[in-house]
DRENDO-1510 file (C-alpha; in Angstrom, 1 decimal, always signed):
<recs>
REC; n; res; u; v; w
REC; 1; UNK; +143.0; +30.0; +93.5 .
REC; 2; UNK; +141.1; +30.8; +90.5 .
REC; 3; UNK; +139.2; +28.1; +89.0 .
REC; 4; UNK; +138.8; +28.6; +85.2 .
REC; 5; UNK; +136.9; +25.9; +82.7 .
REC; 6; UNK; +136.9; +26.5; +78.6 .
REC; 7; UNK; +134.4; +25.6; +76.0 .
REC; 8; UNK; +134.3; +21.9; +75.9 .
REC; 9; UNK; +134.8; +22.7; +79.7 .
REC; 10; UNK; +131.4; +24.1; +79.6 .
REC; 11; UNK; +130.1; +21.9; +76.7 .
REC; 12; UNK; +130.9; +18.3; +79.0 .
REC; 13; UNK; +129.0; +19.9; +81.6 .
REC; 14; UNK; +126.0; +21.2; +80.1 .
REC; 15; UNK; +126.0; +17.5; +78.3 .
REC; 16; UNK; +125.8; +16.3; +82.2 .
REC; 17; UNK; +123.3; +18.3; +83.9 .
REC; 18; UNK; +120.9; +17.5; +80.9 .
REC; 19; UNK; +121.3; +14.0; +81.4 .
REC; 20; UNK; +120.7; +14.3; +85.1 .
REC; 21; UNK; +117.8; +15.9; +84.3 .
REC; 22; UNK; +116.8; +12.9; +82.3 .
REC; 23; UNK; +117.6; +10.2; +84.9 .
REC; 24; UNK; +115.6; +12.6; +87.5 .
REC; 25; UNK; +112.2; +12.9; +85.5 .
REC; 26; UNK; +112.5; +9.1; +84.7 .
REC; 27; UNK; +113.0; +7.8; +88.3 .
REC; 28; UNK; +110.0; +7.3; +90.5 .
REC; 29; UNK; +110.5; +8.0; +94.7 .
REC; 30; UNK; +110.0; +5.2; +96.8 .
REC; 31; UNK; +106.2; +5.0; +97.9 .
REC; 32; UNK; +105.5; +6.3; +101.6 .
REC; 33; UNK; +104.2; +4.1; +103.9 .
REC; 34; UNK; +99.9; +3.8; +103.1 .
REC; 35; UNK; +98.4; +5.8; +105.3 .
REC; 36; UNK; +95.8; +4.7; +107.1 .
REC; 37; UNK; +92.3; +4.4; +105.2 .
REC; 38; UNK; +89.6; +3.6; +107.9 .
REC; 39; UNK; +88.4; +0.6; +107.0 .
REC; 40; UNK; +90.6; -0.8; +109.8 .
REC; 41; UNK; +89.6; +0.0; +112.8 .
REC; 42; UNK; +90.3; -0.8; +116.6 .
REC; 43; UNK; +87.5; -1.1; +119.2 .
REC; 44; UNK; +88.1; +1.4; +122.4 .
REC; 45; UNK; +87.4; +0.6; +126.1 .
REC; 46; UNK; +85.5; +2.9; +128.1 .
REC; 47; UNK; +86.7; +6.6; +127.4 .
REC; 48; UNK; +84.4; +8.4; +130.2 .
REC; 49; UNK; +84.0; +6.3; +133.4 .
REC; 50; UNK; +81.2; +6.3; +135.8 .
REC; 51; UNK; +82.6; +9.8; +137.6 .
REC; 52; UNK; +82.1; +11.2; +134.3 .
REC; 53; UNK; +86.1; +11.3; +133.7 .
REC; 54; UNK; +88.4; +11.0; +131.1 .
REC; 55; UNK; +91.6; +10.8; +132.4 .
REC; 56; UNK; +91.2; +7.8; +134.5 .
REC; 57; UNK; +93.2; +4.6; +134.7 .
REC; 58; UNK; +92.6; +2.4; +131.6 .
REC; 59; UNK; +91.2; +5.6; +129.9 .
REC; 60; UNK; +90.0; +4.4; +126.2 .
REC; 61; UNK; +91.0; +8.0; +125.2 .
REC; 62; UNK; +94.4; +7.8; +126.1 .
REC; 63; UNK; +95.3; +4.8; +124.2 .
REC; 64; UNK; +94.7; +6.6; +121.0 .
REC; 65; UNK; +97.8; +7.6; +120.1 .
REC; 66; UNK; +98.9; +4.0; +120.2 .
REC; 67; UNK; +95.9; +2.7; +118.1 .
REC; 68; UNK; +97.2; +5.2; +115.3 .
REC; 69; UNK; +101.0; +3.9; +116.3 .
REC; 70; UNK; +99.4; +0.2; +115.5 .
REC; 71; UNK; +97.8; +1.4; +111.9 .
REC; 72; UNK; +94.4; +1.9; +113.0 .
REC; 73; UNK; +92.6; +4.4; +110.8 .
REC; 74; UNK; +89.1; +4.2; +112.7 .
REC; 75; UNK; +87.8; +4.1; +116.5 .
REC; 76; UNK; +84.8; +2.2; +117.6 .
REC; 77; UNK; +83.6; +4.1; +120.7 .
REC; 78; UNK; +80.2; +3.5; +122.6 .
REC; 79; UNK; +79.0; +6.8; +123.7 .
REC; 80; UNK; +77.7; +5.8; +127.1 .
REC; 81; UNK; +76.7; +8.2; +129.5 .
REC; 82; UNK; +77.1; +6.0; +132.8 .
REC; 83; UNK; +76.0; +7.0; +136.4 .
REC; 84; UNK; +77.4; +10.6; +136.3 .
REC; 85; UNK; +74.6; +11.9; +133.5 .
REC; 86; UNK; +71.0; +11.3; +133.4 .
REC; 87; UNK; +71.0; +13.0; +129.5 .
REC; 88; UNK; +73.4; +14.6; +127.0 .
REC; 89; UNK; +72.9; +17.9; +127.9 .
REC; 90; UNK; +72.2; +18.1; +131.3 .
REC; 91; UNK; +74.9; +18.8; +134.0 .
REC; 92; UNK; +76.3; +15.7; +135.9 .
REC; 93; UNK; +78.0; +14.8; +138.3 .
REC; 94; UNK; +80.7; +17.0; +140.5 .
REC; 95; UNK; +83.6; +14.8; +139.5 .
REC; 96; UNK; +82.4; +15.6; +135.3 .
REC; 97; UNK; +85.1; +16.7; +133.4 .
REC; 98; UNK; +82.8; +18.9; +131.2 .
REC; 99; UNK; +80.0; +20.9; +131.9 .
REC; 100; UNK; +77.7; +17.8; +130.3 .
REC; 101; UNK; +78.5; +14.5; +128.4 .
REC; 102; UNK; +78.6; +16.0; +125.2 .
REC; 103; UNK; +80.8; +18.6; +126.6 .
REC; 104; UNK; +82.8; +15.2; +127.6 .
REC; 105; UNK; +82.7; +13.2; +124.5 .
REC; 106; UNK; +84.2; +16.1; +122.2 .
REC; 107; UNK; +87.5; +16.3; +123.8 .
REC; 108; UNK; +87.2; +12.5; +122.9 .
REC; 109; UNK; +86.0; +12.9; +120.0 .
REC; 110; UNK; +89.1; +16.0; +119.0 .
REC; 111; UNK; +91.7; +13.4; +120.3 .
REC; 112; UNK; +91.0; +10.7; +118.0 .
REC; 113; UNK; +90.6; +13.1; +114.8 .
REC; 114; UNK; +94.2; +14.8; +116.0 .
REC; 115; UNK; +95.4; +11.2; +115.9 .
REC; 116; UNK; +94.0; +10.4; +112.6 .
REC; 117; UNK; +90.9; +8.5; +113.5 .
REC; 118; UNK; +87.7; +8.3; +112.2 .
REC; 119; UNK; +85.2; +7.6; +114.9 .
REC; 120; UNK; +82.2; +5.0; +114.7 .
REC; 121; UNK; +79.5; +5.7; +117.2 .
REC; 122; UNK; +77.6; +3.4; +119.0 .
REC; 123; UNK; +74.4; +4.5; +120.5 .
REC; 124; UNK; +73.1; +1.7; +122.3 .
REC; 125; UNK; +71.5; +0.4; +125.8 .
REC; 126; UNK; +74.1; +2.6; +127.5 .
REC; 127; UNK; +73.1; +5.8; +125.4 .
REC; 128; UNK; +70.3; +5.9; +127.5 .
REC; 129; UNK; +68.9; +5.0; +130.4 .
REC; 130; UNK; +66.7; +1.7; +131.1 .
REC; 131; UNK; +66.5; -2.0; +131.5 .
REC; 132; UNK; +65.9; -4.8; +129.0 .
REC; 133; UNK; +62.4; -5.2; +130.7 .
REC; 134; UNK; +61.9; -1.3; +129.0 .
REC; 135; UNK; +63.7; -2.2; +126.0 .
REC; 136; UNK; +61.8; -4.9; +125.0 .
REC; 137; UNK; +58.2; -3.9; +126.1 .
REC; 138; UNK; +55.2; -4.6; +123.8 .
REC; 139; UNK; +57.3; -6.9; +121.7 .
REC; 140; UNK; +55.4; -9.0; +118.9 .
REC; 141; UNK; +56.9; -12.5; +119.5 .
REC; 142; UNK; +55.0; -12.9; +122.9 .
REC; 143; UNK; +52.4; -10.3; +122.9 .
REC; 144; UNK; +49.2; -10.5; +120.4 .
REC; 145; UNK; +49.7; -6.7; +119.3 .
REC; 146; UNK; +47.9; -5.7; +115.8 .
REC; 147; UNK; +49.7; -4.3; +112.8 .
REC; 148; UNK; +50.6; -0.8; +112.3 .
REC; 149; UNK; +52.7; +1.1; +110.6 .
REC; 150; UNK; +53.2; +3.8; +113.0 .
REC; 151; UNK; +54.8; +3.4; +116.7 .
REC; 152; UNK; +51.7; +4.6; +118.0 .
REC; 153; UNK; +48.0; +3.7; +116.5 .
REC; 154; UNK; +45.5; +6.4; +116.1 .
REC; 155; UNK; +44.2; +6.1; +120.0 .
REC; 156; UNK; +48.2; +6.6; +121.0 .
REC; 157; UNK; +49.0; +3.4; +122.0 .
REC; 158; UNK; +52.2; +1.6; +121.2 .
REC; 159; UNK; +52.1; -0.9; +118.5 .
REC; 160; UNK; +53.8; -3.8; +116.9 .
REC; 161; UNK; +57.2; -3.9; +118.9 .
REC; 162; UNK; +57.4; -0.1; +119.4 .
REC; 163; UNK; +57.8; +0.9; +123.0 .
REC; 164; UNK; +58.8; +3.9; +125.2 .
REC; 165; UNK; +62.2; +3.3; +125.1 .
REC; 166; UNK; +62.8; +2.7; +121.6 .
REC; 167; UNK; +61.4; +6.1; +120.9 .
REC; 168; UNK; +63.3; +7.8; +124.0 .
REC; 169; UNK; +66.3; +6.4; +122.3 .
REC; 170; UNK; +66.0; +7.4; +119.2 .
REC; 171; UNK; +64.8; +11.2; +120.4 .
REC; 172; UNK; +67.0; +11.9; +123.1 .
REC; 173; UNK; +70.4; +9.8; +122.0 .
REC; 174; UNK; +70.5; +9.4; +118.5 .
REC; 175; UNK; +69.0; +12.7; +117.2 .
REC; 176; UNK; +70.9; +14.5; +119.6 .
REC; 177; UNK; +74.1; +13.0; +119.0 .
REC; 178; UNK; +73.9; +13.1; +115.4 .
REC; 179; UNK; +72.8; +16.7; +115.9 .
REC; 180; UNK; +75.7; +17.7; +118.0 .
REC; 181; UNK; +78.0; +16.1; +115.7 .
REC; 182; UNK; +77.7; +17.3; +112.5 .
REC; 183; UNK; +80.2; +18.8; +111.7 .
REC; 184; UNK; +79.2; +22.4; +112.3 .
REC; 185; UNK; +77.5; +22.6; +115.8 .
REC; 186; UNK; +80.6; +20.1; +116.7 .
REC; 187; UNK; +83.3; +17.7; +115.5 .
REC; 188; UNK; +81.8; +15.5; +112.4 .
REC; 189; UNK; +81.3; +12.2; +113.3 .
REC; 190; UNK; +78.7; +10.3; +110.9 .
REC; 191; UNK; +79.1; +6.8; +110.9 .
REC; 192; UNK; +76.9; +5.5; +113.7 .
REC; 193; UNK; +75.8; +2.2; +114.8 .
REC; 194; UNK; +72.4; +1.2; +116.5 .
REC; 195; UNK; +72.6; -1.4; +119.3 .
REC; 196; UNK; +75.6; -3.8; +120.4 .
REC; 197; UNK; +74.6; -7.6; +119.3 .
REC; 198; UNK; +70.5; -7.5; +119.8 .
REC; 199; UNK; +70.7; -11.6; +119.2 .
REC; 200; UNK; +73.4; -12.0; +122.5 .
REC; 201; UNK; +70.8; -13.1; +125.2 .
REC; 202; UNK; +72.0; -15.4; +128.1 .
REC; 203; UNK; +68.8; -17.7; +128.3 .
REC; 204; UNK; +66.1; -19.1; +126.4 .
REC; 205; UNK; +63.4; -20.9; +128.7 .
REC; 206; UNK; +61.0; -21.4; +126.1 .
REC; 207; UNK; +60.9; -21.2; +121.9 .
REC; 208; UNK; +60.1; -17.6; +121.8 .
REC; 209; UNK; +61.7; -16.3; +125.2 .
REC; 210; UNK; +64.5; -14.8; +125.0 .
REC; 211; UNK; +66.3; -13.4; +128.0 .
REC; 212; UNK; +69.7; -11.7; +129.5 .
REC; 213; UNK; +72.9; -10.2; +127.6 .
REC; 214; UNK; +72.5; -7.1; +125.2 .
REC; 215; UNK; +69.1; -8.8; +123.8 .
REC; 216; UNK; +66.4; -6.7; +122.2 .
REC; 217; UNK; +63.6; -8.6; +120.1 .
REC; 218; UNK; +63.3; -8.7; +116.0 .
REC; 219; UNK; +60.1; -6.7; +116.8 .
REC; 220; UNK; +61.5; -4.3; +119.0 .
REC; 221; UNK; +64.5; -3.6; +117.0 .
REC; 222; UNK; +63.2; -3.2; +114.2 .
REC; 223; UNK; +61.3; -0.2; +115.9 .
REC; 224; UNK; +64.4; +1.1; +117.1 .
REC; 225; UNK; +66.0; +1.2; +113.5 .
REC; 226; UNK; +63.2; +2.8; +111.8 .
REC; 227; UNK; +62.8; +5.3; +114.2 .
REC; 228; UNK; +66.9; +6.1; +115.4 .
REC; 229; UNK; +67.4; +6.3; +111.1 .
REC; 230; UNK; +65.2; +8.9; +111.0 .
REC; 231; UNK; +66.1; +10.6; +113.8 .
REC; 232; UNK; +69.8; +10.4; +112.8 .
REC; 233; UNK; +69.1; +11.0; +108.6 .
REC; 234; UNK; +66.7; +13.9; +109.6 .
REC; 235; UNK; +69.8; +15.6; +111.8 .
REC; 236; UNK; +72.6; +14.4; +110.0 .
REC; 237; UNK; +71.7; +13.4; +106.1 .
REC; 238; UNK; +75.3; +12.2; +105.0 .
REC; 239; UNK; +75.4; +10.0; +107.9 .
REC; 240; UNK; +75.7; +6.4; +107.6 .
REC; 241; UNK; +74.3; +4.1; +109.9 .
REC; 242; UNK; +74.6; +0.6; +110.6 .
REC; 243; UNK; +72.4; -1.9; +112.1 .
REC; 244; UNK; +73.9; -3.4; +115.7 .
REC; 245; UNK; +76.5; -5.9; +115.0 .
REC; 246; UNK; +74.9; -9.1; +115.5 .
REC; 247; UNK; +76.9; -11.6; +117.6 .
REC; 248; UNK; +78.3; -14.6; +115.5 .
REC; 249; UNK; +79.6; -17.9; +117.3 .
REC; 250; UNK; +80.9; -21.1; +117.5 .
REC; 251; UNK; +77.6; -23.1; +118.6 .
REC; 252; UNK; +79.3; -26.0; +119.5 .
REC; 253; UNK; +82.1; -24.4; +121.7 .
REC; 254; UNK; +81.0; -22.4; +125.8 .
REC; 255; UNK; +79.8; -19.0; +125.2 .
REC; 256; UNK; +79.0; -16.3; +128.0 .
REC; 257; UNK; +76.4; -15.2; +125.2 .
REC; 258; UNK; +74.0; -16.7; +123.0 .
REC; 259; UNK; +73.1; -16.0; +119.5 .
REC; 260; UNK; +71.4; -18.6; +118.7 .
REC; 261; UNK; +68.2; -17.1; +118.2 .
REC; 262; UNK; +65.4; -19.5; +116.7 .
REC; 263; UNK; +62.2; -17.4; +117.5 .
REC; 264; UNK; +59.5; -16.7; +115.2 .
REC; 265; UNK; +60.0; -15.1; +111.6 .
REC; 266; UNK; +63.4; -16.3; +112.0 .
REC; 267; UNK; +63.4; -18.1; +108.6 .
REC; 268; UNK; +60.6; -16.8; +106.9 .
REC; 269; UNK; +62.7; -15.8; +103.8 .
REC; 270; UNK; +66.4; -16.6; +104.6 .
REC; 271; UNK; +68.5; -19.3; +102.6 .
REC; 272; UNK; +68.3; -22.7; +103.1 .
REC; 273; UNK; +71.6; -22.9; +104.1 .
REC; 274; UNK; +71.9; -20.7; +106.9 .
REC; 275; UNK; +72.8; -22.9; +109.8 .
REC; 276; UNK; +71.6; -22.8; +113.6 .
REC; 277; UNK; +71.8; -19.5; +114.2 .
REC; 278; UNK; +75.8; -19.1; +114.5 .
REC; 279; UNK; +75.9; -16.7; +112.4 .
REC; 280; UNK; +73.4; -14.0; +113.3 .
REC; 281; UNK; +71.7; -14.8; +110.0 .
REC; 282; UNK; +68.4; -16.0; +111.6 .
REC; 283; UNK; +68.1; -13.0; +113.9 .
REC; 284; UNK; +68.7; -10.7; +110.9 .
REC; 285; UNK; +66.0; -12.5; +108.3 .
REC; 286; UNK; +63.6; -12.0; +111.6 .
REC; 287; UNK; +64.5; -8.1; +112.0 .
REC; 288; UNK; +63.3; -8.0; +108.2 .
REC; 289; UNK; +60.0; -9.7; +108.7 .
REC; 290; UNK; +59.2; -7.8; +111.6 .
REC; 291; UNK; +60.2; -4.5; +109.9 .
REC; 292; UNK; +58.2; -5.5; +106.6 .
REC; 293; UNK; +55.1; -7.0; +108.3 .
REC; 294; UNK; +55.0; -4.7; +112.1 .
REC; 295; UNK; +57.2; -1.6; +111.5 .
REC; 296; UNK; +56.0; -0.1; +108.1 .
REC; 297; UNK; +59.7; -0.8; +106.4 .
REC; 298; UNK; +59.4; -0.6; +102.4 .
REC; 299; UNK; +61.4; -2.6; +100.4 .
REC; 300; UNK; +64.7; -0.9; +99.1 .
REC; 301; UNK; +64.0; +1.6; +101.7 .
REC; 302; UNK; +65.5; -0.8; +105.0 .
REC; 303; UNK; +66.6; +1.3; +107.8 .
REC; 304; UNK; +70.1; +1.1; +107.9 .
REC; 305; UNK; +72.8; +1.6; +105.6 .
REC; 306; UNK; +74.7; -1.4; +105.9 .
REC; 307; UNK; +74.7; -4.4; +108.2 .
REC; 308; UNK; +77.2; -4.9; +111.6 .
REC; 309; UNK; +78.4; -8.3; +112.2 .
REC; 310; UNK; +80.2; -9.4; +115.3 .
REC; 311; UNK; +82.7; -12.7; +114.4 .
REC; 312; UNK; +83.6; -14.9; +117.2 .
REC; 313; UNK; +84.6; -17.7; +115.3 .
REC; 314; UNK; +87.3; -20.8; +116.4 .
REC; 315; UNK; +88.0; -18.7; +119.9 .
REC; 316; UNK; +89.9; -22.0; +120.9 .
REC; 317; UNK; +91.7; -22.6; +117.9 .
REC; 318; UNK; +93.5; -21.7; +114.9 .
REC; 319; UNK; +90.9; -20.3; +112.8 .
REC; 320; UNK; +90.9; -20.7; +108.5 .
REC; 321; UNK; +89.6; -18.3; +105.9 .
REC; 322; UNK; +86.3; -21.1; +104.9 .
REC; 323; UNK; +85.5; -20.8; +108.1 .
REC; 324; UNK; +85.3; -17.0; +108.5 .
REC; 325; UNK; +83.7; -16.8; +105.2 .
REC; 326; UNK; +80.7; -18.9; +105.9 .
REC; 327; UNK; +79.9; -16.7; +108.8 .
REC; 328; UNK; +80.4; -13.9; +106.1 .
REC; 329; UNK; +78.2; -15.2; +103.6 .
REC; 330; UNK; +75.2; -16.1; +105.9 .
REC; 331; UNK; +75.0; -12.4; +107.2 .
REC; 332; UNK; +75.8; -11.6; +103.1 .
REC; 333; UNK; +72.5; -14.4; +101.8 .
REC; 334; UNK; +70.5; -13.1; +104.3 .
REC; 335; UNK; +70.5; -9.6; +104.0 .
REC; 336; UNK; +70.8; -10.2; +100.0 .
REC; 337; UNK; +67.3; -12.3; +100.3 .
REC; 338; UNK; +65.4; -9.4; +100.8 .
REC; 339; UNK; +67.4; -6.5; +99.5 .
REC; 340; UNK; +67.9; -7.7; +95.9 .
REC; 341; UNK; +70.9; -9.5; +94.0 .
REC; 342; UNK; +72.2; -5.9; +93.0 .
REC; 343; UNK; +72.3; -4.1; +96.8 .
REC; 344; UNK; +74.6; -1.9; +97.7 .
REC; 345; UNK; +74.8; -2.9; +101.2 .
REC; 346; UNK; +77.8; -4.3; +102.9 .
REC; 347; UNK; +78.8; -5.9; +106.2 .
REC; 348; UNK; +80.8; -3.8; +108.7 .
REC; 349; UNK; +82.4; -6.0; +111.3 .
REC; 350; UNK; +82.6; -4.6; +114.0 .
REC; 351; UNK; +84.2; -6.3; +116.6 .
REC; 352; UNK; +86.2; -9.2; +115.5 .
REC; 353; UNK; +89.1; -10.9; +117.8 .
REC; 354; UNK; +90.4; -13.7; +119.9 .
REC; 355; UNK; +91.6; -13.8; +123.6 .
REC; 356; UNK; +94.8; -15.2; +124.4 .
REC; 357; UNK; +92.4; -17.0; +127.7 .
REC; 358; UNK; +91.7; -19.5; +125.3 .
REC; 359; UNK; +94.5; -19.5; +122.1 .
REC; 360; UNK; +98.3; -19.1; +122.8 .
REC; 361; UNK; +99.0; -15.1; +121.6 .
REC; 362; UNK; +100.9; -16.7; +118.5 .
REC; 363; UNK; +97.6; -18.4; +117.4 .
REC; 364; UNK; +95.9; -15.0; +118.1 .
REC; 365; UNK; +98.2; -13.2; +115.9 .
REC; 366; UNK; +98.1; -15.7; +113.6 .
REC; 367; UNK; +94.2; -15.7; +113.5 .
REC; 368; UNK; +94.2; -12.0; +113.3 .
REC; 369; UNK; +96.5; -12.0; +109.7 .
REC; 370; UNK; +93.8; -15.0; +108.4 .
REC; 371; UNK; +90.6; -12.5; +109.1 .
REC; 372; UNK; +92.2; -9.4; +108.0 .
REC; 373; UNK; +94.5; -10.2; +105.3 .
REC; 374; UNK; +93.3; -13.2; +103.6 .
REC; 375; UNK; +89.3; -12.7; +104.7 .
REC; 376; UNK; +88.2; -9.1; +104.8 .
REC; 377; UNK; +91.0; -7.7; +102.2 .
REC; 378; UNK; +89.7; -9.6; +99.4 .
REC; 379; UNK; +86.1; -10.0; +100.4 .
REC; 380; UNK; +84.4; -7.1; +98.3 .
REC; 381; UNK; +80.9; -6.4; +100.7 .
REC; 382; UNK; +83.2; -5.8; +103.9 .
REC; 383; UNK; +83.1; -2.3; +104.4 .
REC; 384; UNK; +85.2; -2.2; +107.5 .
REC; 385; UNK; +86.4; -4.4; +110.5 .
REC; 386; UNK; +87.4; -3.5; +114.1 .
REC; 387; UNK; +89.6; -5.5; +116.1 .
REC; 388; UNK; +88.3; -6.1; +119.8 .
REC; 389; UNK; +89.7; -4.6; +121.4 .
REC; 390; UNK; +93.4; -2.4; +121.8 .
REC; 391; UNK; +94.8; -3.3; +125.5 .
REC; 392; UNK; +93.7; -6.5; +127.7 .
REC; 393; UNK; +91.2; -5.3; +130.9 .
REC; 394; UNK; +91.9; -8.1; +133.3 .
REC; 395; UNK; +89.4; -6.9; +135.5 .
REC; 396; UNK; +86.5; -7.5; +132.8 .
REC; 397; UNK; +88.5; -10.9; +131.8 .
REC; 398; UNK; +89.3; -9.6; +128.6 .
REC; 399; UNK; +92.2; -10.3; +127.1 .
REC; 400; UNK; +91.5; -10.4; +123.5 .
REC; 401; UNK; +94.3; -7.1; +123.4 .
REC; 402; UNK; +97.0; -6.7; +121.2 .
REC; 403; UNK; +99.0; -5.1; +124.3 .
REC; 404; UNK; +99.2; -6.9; +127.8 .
REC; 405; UNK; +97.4; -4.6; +130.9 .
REC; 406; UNK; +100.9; -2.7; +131.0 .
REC; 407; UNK; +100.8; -1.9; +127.4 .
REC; 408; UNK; +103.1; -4.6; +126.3 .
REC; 409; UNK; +102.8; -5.2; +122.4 .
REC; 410; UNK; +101.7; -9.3; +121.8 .
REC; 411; UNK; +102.8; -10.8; +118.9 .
REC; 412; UNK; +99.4; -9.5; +117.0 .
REC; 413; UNK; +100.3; -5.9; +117.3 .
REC; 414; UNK; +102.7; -6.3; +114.6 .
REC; 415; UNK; +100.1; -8.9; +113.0 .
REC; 416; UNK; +97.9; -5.8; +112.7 .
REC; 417; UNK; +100.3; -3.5; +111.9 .
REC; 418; UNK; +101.1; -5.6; +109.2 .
REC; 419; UNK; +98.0; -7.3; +108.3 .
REC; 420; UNK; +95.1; -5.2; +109.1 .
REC; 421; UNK; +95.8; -2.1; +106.2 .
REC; 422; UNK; +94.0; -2.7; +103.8 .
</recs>
């Protein structure tokens, strides 16, 4: 059959097609789903164990793809090198799946940017061999050690806080890992943090002793900023580093770690306001003094970027928005007192959760939407904020996961899905 249109035919239909034309340039696509932006971010478990392996039960590195299934955008990973390597680019151990650790850490590091992750580094105790005892060597609060503005006076000796370690750290962790990852040499990764909560000790025998946990001294870490920021800045210079989330708390509720540090300088400066120590604030104002009056630090030339903060707040209850906020604003007036009214700095928090040991996984969920959605969304100077961590680890007592062990989703898996975008 022969199908056969005349003039008005023709006429009615070019009428038509201009006014589909219309209707099409005027409508508007429904958005796609936000992609995700890296400020929310998800804190891994181990991704090499102790055999030097990465395909090992529990593997951080495997639970990637389900971090970017949950809307993460960023990993936090430590980069650890654990019994099987005594450097980054030494051979380890036989059971190594790489011919060193970095060799390791980049099919970590390619995993998480195939998934869409950005990666924040931690370079930390576990970056590099030693013992608190080491770490904190030479410090200022209990040792009468004269001021100088270099780690070593002119005689070589180490001075005000400086110590072995904090220099082997800061040469042989994080120059070489900012080296190796730079984007050309190896995968880019340049947001780095120094230390894991330097306030979290376990005892306090006397006012200015301070013992136990992740805890390195104002004096002491103060060194290990200075000198890790230039190591890193010198190898990397579009890096961004943040100072070592300090550990925030509920004083009043049991802790396994204390950050309620109250030793000397810790107030020289700060706010009146600041409470006992919760917060981190204390700790912070007393990194400052030590770095201004021990370590050489100039002001508006601080050794860090931006500031880590580790919230722990309400862990047996439903939490609120004031009260996540105060803990904000202490880290926020501290840092403010001696940066200026118009810094650019900001908080990253990096580790921020609640285990369903102590709240029911509805009030974790629930406590997860307050912090992200109604907190850290609308609080301008919160860079970024990683939830602590992906799956539970029952055999570390951890079960601040938003999966079960088997991989379950709890209620705040969708919370963060979501919540946590922003």
């Amino acid at each position: 059959m022969t199908w056969r249109m005349g003039t008005r035919g023709w006429q009615r239909t070019a009428l038509l097609v201009l006014i589909a034309a219309f209707l099409l340039a005027m409508w508007t696509p429904p958005a796609a789903a936000q992609a995700p932006t890296g400020r929310q971010g998800i804190m891994s478990g181990w991704v090499m164990d102790d055999s030097g392996r990465i395909n090992f039960p529990g593997s951080g590195m495997a639970q990637l793809p389900n971090m970017r299934q949950a809307g993460a955008g960023a990993v936090r990973i430590e980069f650890r090198l654990g019994s099987c390597f005594t450097d980054w680019t030494s051979p380890g151990c036989a059971t190594a799946q790489g011919a060193n650790a970095l060799a390791v850490y980049d099919q970590v590091v390619a995993q998480a940017q195939a998934n869409q992750l950005k990666v924040l580094g931690i370079i930390d105790y576990a970056s590099w061999p030693g013992t608190q005892a080491d770490w904190t060597a030479n410090n200022v609060e209990n040792n009468s050690t004269e001021r100088y503005p270099n780690c070593r006076d002119e005689r070589g000796r180490f001075s005000g806080g400086c110590n072995a370690y904090v220099e082997a750290l800061a040469q042989n962790a994080a120059r070489v890992l900012a080296s190796h990852y730079d984007g050309v040499n190896g995968p880019l990764v340049n947001l780095w943090e120094i230390w894991n909560e330097p306030n979290a000790a376990t005892s306090n025998p006397s006012s200015t002793v301070y013992t136990g946990g992740t805890f390195i001294y104002p004096s002491n870490f103060a060194w290990l900023l200075r000198l890790s920021y230039e190591a890193i800045k010198a190898a990397q210079p579009s890096s961004t580093v943040i100072s070592g989330g300090v550990f925030a708390f509920d004083q009043a509720e049991p802790q396994t770690r204390n950050g309620n540090y109250q030793g000397p300088f810790s107030r020289s400066r700060c706010s009146a306001t600041l409470s006992a120590g919760q917060s981190g604030a204390t700790y912070l104002c007393a990194t400052y003094e030590m770095g201004r009056t021990r370590v050489g630090w100039r002001p508006g030339a601080t050794p860090f970027d931006h500031v880590g903060q580790h919230l722990y707040v309400d862990q047996w209850k439903r939490t609120s928005s004031e009260d996540i906020t105060r803990y904000l604003l202490e880290i926020r007036y501290a840092y403010r007192d001696y940066e200026g009214e118009d810094t650019t700095k900001q908080i990253y928090i990096t580790e921020v959760g609640w285990t369903t040991d102590t709240v029911s996984a509805a009030i974790q969920a629930d406590n997860l939407q307050v912090a992200f959605d109604q907190v850290f969304r609308t609080t301008s100077f919160v860079a970024q904020a990683y939830w602590f961590f992906f799956r539970d680890e029952p055999n570390a007592q951890l079960r601040h996961g938003l999966t079960d062990a088997d991989g379950s989703p709890k209620p705040s898996f969708e919370a963060y899905q979501r919540f946590a975008t922003y």
